[in-house]
PATORDREN-405272 format. One record per residue (C-alpha): x, y, z; residue number from 1. Coordinates in steps of 0.001 Angstrom, whole numbers. Layout:
<atoms>
<atom east="X" north="Y" up="Z" n="NUM"/>
...
</atoms>
This chain:
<atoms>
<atom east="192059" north="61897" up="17488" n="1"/>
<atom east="192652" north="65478" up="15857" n="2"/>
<atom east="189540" north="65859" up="12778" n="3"/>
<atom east="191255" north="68072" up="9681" n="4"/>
<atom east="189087" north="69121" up="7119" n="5"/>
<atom east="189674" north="71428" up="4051" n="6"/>
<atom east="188965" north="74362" up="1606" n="7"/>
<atom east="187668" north="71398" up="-622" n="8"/>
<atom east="185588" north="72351" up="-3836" n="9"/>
<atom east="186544" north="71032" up="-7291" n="10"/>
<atom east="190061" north="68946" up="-7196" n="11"/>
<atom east="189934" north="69657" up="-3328" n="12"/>
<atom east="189790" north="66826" up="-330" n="13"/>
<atom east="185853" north="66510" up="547" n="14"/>
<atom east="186039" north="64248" up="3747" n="15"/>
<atom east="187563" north="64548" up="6928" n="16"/>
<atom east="191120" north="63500" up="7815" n="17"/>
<atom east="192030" north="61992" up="11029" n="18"/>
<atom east="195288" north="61730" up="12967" n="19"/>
<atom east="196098" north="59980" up="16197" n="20"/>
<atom east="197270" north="62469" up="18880" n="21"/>
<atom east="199539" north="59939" up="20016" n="22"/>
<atom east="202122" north="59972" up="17519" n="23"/>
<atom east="200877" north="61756" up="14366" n="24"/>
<atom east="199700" north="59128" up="12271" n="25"/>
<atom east="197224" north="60033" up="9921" n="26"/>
<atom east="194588" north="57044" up="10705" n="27"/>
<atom east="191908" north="57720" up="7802" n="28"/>
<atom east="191262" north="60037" up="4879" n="29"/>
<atom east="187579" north="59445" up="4996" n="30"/>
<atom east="186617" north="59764" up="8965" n="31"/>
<atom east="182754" north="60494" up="7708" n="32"/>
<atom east="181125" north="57600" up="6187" n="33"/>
<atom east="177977" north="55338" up="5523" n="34"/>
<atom east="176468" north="58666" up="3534" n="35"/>
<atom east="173744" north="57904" up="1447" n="36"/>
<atom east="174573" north="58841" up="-2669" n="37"/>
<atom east="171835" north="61662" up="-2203" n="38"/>
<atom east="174185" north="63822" up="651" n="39"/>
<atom east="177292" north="65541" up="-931" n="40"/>
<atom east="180277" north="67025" up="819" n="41"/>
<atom east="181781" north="69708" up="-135" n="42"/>
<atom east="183644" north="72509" up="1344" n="43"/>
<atom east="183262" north="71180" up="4575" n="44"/>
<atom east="183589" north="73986" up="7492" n="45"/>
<atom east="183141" north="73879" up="11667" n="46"/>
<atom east="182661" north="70682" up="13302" n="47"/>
<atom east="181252" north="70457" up="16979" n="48"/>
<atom east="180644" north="67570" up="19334" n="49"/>
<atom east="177068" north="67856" up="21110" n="50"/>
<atom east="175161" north="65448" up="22432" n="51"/>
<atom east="177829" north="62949" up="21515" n="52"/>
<atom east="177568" north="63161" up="17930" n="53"/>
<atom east="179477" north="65115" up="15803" n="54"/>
<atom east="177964" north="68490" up="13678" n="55"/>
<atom east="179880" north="69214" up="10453" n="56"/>
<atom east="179335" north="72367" up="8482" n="57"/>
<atom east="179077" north="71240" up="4655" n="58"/>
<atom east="179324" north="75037" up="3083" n="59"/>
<atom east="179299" north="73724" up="-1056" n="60"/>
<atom east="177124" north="77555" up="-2615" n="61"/>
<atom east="174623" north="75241" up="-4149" n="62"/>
<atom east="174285" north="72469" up="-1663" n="63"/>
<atom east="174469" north="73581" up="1440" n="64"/>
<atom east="173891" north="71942" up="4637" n="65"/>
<atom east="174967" north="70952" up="8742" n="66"/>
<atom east="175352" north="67455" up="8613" n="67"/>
<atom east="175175" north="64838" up="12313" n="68"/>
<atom east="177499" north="61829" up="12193" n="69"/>
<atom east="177288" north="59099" up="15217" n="70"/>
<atom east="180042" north="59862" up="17859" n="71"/>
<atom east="181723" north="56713" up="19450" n="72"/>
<atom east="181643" north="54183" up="20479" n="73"/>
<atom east="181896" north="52940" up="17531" n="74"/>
<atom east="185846" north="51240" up="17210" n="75"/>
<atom east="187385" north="52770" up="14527" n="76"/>
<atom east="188303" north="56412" up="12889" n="77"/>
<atom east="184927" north="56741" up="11405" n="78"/>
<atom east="181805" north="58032" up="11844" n="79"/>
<atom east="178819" north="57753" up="10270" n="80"/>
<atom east="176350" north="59209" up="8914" n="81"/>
<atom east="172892" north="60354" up="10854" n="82"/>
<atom east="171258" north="62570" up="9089" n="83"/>
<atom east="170905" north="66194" up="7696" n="84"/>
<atom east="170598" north="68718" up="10643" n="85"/>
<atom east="169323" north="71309" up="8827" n="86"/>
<atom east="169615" north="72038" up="4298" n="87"/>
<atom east="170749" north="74549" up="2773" n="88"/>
<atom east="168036" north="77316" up="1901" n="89"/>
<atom east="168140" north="81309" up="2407" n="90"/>
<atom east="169317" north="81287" up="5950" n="91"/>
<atom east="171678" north="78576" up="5531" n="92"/>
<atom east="173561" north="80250" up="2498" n="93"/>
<atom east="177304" north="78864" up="2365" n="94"/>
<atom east="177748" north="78389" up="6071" n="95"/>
<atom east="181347" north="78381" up="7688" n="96"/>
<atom east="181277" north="78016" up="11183" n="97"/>
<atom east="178566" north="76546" up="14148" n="98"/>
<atom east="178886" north="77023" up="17578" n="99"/>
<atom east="176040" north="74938" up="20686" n="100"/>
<atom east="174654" north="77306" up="23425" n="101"/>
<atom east="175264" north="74358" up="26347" n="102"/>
<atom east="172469" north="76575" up="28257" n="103"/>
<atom east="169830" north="77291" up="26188" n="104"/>
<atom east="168038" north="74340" up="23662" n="105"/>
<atom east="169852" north="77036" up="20370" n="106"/>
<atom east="173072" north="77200" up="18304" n="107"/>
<atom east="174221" north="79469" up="15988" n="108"/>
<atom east="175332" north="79093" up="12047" n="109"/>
<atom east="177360" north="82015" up="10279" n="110"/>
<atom east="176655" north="81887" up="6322" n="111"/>
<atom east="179437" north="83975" up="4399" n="112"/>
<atom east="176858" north="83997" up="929" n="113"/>
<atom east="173939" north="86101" up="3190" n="114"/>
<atom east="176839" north="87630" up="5706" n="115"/>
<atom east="174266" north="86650" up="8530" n="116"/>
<atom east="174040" north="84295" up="11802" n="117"/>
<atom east="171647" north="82876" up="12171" n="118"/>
<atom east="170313" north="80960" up="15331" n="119"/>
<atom east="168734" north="77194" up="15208" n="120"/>
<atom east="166725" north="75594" up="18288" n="121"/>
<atom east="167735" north="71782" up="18804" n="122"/>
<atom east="164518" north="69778" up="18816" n="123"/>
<atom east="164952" north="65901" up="19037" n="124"/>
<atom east="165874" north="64230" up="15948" n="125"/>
<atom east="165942" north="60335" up="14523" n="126"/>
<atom east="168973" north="57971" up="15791" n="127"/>
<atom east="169677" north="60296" up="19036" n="128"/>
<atom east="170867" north="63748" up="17095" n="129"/>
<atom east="169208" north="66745" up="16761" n="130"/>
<atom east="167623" north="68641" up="13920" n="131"/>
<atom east="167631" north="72427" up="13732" n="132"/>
<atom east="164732" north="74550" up="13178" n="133"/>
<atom east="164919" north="78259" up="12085" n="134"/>
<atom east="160934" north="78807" up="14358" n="135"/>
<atom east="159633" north="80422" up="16577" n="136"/>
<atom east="162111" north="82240" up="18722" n="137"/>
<atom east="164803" north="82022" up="16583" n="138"/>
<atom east="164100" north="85238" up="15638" n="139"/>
<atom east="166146" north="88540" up="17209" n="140"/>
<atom east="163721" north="90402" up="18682" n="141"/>
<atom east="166313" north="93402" up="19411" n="142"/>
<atom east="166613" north="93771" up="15480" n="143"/>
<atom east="163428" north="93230" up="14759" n="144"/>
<atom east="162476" north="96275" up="17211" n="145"/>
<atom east="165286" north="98196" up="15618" n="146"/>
<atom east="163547" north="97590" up="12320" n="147"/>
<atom east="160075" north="97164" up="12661" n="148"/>
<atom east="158129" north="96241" up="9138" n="149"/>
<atom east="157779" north="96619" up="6216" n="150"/>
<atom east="161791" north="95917" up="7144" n="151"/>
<atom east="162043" north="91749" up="6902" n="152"/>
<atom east="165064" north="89597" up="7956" n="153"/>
<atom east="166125" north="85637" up="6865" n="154"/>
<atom east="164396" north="83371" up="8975" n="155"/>
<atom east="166374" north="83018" up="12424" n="156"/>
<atom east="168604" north="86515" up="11947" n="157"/>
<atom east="170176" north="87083" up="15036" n="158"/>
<atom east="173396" north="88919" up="13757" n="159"/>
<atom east="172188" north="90639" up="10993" n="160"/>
<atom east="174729" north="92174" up="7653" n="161"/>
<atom east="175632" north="95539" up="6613" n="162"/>
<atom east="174514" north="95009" up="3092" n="163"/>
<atom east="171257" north="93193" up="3545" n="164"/>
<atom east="170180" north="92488" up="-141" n="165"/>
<atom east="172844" north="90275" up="-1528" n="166"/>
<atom east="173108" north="87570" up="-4309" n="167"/>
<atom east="170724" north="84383" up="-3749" n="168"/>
<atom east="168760" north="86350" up="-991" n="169"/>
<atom east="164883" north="87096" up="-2913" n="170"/>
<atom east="163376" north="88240" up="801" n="171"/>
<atom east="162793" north="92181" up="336" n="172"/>
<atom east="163209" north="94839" up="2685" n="173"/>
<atom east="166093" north="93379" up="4559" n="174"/>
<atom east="167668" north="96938" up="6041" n="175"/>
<atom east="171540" north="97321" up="5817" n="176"/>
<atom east="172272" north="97197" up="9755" n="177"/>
<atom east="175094" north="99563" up="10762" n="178"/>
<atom east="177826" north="98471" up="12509" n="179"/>
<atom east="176610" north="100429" up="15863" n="180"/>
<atom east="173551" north="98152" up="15677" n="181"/>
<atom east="175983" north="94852" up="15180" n="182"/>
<atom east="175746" north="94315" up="11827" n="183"/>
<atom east="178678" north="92381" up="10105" n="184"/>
<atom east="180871" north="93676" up="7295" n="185"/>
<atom east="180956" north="92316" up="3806" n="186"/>
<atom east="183044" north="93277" up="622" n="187"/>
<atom east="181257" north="92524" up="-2636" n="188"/>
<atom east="182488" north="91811" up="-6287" n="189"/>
<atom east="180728" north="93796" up="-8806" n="190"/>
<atom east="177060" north="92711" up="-9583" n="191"/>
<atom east="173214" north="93168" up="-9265" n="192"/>
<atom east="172462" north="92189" up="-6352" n="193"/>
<atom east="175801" north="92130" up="-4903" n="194"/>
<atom east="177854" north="89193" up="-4377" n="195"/>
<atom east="180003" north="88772" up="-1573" n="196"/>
<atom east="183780" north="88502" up="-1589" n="197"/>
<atom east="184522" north="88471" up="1961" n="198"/>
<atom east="182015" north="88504" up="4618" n="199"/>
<atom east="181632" north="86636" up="8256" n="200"/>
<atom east="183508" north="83645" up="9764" n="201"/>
<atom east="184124" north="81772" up="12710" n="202"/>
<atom east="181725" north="82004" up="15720" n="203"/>
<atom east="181759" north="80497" up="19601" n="204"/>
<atom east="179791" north="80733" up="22775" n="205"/>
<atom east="181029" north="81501" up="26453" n="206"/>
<atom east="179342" north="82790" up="29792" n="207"/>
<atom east="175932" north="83652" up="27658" n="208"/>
<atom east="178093" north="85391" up="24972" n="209"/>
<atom east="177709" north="84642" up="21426" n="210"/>
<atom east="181505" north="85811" up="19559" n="211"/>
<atom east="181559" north="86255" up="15920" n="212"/>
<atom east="184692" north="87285" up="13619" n="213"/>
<atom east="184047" north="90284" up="11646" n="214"/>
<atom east="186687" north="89702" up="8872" n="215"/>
<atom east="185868" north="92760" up="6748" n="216"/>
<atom east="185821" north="95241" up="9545" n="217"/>
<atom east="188563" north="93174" up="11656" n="218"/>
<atom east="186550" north="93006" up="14859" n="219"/>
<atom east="185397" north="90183" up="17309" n="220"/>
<atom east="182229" north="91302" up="17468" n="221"/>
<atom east="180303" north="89813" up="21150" n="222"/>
<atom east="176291" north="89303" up="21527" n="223"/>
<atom east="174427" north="88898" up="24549" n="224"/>
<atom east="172513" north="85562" up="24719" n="225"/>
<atom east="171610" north="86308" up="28922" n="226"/>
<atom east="168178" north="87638" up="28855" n="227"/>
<atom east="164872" north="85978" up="28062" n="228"/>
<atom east="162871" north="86021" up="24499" n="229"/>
<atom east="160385" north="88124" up="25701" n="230"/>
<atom east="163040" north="91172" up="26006" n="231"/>
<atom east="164335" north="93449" up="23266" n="232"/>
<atom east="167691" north="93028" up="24693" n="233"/>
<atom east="167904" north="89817" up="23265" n="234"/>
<atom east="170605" north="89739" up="20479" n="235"/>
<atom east="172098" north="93472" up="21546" n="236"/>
<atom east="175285" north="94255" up="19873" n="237"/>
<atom east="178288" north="94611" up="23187" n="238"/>
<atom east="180921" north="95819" up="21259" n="239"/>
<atom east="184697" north="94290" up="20124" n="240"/>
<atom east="187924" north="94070" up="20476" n="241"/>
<atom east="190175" north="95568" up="18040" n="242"/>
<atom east="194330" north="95486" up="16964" n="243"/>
<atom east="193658" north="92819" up="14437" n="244"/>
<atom east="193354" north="92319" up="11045" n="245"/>
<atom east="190927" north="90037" up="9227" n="246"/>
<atom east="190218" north="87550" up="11997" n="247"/>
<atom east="188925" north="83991" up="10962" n="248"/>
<atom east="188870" north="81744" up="13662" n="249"/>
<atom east="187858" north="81383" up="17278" n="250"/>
<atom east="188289" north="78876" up="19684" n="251"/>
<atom east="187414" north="78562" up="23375" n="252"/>
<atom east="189812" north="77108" up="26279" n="253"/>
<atom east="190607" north="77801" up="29737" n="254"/>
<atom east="189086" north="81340" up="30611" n="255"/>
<atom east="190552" north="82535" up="27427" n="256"/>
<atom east="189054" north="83449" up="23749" n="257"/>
<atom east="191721" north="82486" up="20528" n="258"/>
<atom east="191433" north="84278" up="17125" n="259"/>
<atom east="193527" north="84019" up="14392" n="260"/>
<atom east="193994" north="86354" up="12151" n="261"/>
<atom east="196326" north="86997" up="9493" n="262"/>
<atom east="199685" north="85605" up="10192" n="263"/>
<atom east="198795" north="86273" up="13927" n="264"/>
<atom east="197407" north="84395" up="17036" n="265"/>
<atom east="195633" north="86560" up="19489" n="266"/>
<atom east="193928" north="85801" up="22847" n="267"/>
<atom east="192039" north="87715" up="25278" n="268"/>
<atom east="190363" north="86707" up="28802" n="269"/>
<atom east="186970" north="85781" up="28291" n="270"/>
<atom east="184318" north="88390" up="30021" n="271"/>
<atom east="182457" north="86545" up="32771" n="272"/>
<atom east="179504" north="87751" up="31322" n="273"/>
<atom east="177527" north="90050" up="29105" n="274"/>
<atom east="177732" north="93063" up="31634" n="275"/>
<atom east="179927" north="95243" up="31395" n="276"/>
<atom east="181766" north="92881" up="28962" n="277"/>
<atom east="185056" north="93837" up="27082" n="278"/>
<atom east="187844" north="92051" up="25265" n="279"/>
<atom east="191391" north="92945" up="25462" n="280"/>
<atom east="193453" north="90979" up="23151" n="281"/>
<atom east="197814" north="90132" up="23160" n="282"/>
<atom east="199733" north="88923" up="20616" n="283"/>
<atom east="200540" north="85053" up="21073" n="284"/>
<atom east="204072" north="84384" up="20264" n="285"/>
<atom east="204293" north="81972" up="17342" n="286"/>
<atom east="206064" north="80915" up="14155" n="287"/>
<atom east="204331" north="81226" up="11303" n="288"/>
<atom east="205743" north="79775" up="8315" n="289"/>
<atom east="206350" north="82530" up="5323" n="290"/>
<atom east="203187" north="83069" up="3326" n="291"/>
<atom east="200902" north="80808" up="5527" n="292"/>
<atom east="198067" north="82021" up="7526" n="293"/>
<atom east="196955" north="81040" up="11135" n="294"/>
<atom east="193909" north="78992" up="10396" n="295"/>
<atom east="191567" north="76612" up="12867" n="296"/>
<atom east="193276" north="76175" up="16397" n="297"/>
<atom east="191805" north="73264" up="18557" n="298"/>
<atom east="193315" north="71860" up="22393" n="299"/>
<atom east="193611" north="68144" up="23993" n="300"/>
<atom east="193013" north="67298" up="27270" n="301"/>
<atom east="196431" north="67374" up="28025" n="302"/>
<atom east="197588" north="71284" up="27908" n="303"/>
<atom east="198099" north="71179" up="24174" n="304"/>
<atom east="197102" north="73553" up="21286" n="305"/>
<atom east="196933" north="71991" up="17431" n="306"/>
<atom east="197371" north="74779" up="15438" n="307"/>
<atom east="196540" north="75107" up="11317" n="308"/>
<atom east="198614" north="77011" up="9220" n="309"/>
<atom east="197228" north="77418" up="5454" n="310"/>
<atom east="198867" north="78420" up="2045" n="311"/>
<atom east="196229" north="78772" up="-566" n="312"/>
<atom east="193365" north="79662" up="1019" n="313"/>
<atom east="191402" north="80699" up="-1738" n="314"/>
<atom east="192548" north="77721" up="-4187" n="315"/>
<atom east="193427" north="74014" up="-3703" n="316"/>
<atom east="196667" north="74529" up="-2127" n="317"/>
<atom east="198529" north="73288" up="1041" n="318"/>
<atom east="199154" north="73129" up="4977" n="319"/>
<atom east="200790" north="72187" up="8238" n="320"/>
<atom east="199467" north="71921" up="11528" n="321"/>
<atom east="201634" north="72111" up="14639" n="322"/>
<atom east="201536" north="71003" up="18397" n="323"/>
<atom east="202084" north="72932" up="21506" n="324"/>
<atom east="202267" north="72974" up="24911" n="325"/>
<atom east="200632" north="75400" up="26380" n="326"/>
<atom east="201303" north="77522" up="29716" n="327"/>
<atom east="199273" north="79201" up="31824" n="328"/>
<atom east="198974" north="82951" up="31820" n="329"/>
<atom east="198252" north="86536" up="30445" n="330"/>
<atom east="198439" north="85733" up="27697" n="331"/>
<atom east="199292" north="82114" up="27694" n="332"/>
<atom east="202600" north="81239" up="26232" n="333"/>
<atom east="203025" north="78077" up="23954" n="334"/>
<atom east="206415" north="75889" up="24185" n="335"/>
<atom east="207722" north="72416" up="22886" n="336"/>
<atom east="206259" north="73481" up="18976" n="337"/>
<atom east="206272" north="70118" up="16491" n="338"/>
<atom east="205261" north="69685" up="13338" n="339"/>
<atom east="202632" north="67405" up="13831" n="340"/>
<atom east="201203" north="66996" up="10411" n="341"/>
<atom east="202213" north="68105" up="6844" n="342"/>
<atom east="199581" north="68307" up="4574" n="343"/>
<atom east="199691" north="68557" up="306" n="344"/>
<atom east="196210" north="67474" up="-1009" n="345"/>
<atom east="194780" north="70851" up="-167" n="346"/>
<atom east="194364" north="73771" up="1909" n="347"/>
<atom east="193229" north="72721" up="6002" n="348"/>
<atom east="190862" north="74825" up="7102" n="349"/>
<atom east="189352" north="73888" up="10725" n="350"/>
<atom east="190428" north="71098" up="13547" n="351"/>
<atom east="188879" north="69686" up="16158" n="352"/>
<atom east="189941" north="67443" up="19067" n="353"/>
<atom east="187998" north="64259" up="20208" n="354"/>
<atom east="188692" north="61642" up="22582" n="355"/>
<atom east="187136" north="58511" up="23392" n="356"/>
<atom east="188578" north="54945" up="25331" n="357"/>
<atom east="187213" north="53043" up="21918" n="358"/>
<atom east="188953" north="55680" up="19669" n="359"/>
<atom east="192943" north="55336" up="18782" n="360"/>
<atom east="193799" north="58504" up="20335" n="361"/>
</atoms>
């Protein structure tokens, strides 16, 4: 089954689609149920499958939250509701994207309101999910040596913004951390304290790597996750790769890293790990349809690539997503495109494939 979800907000789909990835048929418009009337979704973001369960990003400005559903094997396209990961509060401002570190008990939430990541430790929840915590050792201990008080960070800050004082964050004495030190870009509308306008995106993990998308300063920006808590390395800023503008989107798949950006698909081979590491992205060929952007990008287990394409992305507006196969290769090439789902009730924002004998996929 292929999850769709969208920009949302007022007049906007708040639920999850899902199609079969047999034949295209769009199988439920509400794939996230049994919610009690107390949890709202709205502007729903990333979705990620650990433990079995399914994580979903709900990134509303005033209720923010990561929300667990139960994974199969439940027959049917639905799953429901477990409880509230973590809720929305400074550190989790708006969030867009989460990514799991499979080797360490942590993942990682970007928030585009406080332009920060910030990282979560999984501790054992009710009904077999996980709730996040923003404790002890969430903390970078490279920025925090960087900036040593009265300088003050969110709870959990381990990729820390340019602009540190923004709307909604009260904490004082957050420093602006340059981009040498890793700190993200943001654009801001006018306003005291500033509001941002554009600020971080999608994030992913790989060979003790944490990847973030820079939209304002149209980087990839990489993170080193590799050394223990103890050591100021923690958290130290590796670098990016460049020739693209306002990347959104990552995904992970077969040695390679995907961004999107733009009206443009990029890939690069995935450094094996934080040493020494580099990214060196080419252009993937692809058709994008006039005035559409390359949005979320998710594969099958069977050599394909789903592929969003948005119009609208900053009102209720509209979508397609396509299928291909995909070859092997530097860079990969995709073949055999089909439309595999046209969308008009609003703008689709990320995908995600998931497979299970009890599911009709």
């Amino acid at each position: 089954m292929l999850l769709v979800n969208f920009h949302g907000g007022s007049g906007g789909v708040n639920n999850v689609y899902g199609y079969s990835t047999k034949n295209g048929q769009l199988e439920t418009k509400s794939a996230l149920g049994g919610l009690p009337k107390h949890v709202k979704l709205d502007e729903l973001r990333a979705m990620a499958v650990y433990n079995g369960n399914l994580y979903v990003a709900s990134g509303a400005k005033n209720d923010s939250a990561i929300l667990v559903f139960a994974g199969p094997p439940k027959p049917g396209p639905e799953f429901d509701y477990l409880d509230v990961v973590i809720g929305g509060c400074q550190s989790i401002m708006h969030p867009f994207a989460l990514a799991f570190d499979l080797a360490s008990p942590h993942f990682y939430v970007s928030n585009q309101d406080s332009n920060v990541v910030v990282r979560l430790k999984v501790k054992a929840g009710k009904h077999g999910a996980v709730t996040g915590t923003l404790g002890k050792g969430c903390q970078s201990r490279y920025l925090t040596g960087l900036y040593p008080p009265p300088a003050a960070f969110l709870d959990g800050t381990f990729v820390a913004s340019q602009v540190g004082e923004l709307a909604g964050v009260t904490v004082k004495n957050i420093p602006n951390v340059s981009a040498a030190n890793g700190g993200l870009g943001v654009t801001m509308v006018k306003g005291k304290p500033l509001q941002p306008a554009n600020s971080v995106r999608d994030t992913a993990v790989a060979n003790d790597i944490l990847f973030v998308c820079d939209e304002v300063d149209s980087r990839v920006n990489m993170y080193n996750l590799s050394s223990t808590i103890e050591t100021l390395t923690l958290g130290t800023f590796l670098g990016s790769g460049t020739h693209m503008k306002n990347p959104t989107h990552l995904a992970v798949h077969g040695g390679g890293l995907w961004v999107s950006a733009e009206d443009k698909l990029y890939w690069s081979a995935l450094p094996g790990s934080p040493s020494g590491a580099t990214l060196s992205f080419s252009s993937i060929a692809i058709t994008v349809p006039a005035n559409h952007k390359v949005g979320g990008i998710s594969f099958d287990n069977s050599n394909h690539v789903y592929v969003i394409f948005q119009e609208g992305t900053h009102e209720t507006g509209t979508g397609s997503i396509s299928k291909y196969a995909v070859s092997a290769g530097s860079p990969p090439a995709l073949s055999s495109a089909e439309t595999f789902a046209t969308i008009k009730e609003d703008t689709p924002e990320f995908c995600l494939w998931v497979s299970d004998s009890h599911w009709h996929s």
